[in-house]
C-alpha positions in Angstrom: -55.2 -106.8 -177.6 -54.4 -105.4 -174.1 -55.3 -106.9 -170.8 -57.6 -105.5 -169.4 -55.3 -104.4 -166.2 -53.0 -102.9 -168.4 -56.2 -100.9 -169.8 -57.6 -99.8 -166.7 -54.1 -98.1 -165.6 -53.8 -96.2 -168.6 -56.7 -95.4 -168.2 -56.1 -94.1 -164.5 -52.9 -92.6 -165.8 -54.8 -90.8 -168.5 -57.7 -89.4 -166.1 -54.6 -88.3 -163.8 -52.8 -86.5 -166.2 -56.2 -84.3 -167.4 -56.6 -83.6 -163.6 -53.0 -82.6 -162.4 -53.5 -80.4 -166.1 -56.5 -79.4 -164.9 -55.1 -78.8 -161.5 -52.3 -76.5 -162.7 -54.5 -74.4 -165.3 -57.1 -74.0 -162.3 -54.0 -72.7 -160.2 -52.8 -70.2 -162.7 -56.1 -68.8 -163.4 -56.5 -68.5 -159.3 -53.1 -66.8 -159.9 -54.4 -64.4 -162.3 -57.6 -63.3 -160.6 -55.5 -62.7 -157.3 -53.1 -60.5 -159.2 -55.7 -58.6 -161.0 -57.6 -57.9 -157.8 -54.1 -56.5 -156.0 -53.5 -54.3 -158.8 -57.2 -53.0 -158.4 -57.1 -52.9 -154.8 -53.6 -50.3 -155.4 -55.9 -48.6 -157.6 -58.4 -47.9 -155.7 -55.9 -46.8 -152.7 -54.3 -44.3 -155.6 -57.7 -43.0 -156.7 -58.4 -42.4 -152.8 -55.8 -40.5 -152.1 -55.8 -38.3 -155.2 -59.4 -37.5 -154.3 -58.1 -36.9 -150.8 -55.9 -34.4 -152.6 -58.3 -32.8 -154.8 -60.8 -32.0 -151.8 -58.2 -31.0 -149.8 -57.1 -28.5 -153.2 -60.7 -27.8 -154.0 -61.5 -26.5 -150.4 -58.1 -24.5 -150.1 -58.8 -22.5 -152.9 -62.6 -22.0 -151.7 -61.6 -20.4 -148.9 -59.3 -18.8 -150.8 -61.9 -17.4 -152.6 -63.8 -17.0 -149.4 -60.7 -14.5 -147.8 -60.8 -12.5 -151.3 -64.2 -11.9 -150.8 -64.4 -10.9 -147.3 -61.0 -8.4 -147.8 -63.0 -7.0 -151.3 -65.8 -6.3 -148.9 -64.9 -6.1 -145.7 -61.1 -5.6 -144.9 -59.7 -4.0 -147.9 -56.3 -4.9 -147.6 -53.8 -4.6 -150.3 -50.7 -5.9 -151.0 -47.7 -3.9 -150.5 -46.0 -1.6 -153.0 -42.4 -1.0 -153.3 -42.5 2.6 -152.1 -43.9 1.2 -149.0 -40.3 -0.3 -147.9 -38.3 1.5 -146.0 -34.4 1.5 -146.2 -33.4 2.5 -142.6 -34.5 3.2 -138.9 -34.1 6.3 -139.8 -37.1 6.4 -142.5 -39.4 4.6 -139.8 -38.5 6.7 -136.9 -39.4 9.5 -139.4 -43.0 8.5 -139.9 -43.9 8.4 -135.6 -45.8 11.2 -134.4 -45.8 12.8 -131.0 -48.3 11.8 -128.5 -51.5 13.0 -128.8 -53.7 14.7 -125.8 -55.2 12.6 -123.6 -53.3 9.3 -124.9 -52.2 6.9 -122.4 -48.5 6.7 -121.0 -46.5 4.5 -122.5 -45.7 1.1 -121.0 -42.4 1.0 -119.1 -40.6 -2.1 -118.1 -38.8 -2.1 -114.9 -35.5 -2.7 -114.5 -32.7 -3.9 -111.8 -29.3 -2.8 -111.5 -27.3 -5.9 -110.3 -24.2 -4.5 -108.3 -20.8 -5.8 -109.8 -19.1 -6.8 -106.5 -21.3 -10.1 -106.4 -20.1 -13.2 -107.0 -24.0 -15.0 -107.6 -25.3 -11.5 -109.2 -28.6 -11.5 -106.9 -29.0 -10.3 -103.4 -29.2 -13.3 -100.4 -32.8 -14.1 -99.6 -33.7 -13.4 -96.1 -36.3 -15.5 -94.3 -39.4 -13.4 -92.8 -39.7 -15.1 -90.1 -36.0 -15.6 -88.4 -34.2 -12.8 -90.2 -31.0 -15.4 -91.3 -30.1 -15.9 -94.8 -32.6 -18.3 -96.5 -29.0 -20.8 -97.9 -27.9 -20.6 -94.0 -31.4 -21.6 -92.6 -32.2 -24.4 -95.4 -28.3 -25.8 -94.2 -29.2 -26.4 -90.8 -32.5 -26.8 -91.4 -32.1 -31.2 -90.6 -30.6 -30.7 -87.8 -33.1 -28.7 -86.0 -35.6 -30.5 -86.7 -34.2 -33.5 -85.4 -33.5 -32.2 -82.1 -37.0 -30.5 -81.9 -38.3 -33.6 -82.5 -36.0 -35.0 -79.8 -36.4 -32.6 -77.2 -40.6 -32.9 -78.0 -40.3 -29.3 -79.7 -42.1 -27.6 -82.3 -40.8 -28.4 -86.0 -39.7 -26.3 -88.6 -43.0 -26.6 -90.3 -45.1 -26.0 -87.3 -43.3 -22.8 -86.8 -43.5 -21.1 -90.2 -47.6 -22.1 -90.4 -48.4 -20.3 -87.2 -45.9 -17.5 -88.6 -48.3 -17.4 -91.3 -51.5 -17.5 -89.7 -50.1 -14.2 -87.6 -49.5 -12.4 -90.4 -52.5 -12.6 -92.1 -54.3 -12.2 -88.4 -52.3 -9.0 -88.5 -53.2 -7.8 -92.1 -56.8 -8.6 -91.0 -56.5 -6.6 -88.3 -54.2 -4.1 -90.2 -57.4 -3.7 -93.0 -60.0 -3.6 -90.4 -58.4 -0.5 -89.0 
């Protein structure tokens, strides 16, 4: 016979094999569930957006159904023919007609001739209110207003608002007349 020592850890040796095999077939099982739920979870994500995509087909082609519909009723358009093609400018100037009576003018876009002799291709811009070239007034623009500012002179700004305010005083009065 055994001591009973030696019993009791074979015992204990047996009980902890049955739990660390219980432990590990717990584990896999946990393994499995958790697999089986991700691949059901992509499945539903894949379902989703194929249902996305049928309702998104189902309610193109209604209102595809809904245009033919309205253009059988109301519209009545049709889809071209090949005699309708034309080969040319020719062909498509042919089919104008002249003006009728009482039409309106057509619409004319204006146009500028832009002298060659120019270097920038536009005129100079020419300030209202001094007469100089806009480039040579924006130059030495700085420096007059510095020695306004010194000398206790009206600035640049101050000048051009009360130029304003006498023009429109003078359309005013202009429109009054």
């Amino acid at each position: 016979m055994l001591p009973s020592a030696r019993l009791r850890s074979i015992g204990w040796a047996v009980m902890l094999a049955v739990c660390v095999t219980l432990f590990v077939g717990l584990t896999f099982q946990v393994n499995s569930v958790k697999s089986q739920v991700r691949l059901a979870e992509r499945r539903i994500v894949s379902l989703e957006r194929e249902k996305l995509l049928l309702e998104t087909e189902f309610e193109t082609r209604a209102s595809q159904q809904q245009l033919a519909n309205w253009n059988a009723v109301e519209f009545g358009y049709r889809a071209p023919r090949a005699d309708q093609f034309l080969e040319n400018e020719r062909q498509l100037a042919a089919l104008g007609t002249p003006r009728a009576v009482g039409a309106p003018a057509p619409i004319r876009v204006a146009t500028a001739d832009i002298p060659e002799q120019s270097d920038q291709g536009f005129p100079a811009m020419v300030s209202p209110l001094t007469g100089k070239a806009f480039a040579a007034e924006v130059d030495d623009q700085p420096r007059r207003h510095m020695e306004h500012r010194e000398s206790g002179g009206e600035t640049l700004s101050g000048r051009l608002t009360r130029g304003a305010a006498r023009i429109v005083l003078t359309a005013r009065a202009e429109a009054v007349e």
